[in-house]
N, C-alpha and C positions, 0 to 999 in steps of 0.2 A: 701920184703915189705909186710907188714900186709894187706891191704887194707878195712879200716872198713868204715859202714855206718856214715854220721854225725850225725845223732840222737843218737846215740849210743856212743860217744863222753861226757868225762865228762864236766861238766858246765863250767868249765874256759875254756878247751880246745873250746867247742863251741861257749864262748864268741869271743874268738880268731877270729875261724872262719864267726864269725858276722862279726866284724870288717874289716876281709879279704875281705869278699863276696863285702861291703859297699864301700869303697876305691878301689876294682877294685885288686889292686897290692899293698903291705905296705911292710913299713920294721921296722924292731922289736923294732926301736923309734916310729911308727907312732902308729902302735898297743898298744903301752904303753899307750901313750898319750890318747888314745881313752875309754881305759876300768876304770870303775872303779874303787878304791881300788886296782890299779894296782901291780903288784908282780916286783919282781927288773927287770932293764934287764939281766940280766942273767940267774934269770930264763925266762923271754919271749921268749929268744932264746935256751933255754934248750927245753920249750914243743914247741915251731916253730920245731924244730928237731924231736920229736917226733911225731908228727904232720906230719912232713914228711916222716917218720919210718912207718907209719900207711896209706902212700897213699893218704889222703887228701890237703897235699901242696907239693907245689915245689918251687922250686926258681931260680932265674937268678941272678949273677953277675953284677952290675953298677958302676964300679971302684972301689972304695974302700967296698959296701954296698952291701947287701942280700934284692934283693926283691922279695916278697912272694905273689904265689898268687894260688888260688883253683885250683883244679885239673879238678873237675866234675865243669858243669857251673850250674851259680846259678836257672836257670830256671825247671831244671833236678833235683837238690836238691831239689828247692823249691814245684814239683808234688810230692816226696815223701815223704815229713814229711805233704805234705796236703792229701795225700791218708791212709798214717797213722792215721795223727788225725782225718779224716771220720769217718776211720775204728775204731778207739778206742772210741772215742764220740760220734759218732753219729750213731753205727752199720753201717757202710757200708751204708749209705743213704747221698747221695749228696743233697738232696731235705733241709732236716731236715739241715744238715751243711749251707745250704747258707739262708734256714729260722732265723737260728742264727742269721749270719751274717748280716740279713737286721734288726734282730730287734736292734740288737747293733749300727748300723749307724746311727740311726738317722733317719733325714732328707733327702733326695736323690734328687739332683740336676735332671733337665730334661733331661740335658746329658747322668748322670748316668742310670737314668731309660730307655733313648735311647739303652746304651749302654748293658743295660740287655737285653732289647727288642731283639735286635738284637741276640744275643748270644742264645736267648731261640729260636728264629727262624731259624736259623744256626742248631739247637742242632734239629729242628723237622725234618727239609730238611734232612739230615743226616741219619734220623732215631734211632736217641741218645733218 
């Protein structure tokens, strides 16, 4: 087994893996259904195989059907393609990345901003 990172995954194959992450478990009708400009099923089940060749899927058996689902969970995925694109947009500065992201939102609900609030004081108790 290969074992590679998802980011490093070409673009269909991580659509795939979008798909997977979204649905929890699929099977290589459901993931068809999902993508756009989708490829036959036979190929979907060609790169699901691949895909599993490289450590990021696996599957279980459900009578007659293959369902497919992430290997690494999606929360663990999702710290490293955000530590990556820190790192690659923003130099390594958290600060600068969630400045982005506030100016891109908009508007921030009370919540929201509760919800920062808290995190930023979590992050000081800490010593982060």
């Amino acid at each position: 087994m290969e074992k590679v990172s998802i980011e490093d995954l070409p673009w269909r194959e991580r659509q795939v893996m979008d798909v997977v992450y979204r649905l929890n478990e699929a099977t290589a009708t459901q993931i068809q259904e999902q993508l756009e400009e989708p490829p036959s099923n036979s190929a979907i089940r060609a790169m699901l195989s691949r895909l599993e060749e490289k450590g990021v899927l696996t599957h279980r058996e459900d009578g007659q059907r293959y369902l497919y689902k992430a290997v690494q969970a999606k929360k663990k995925v999702a710290d490293s393609a955000l530590k990556k694109l820190v790192g690659v947009f923003f130099n390594d500065s958290p600060t600068s990345a969630a400045t982005a992201l506030l100016g891109m939102s908009g508007k921030l609900s009370a919540q929201e901003i509760d919800q920062l609030q808290a995190l930023i004081d979590k992050a000081k108790q800490e010593g982060r």
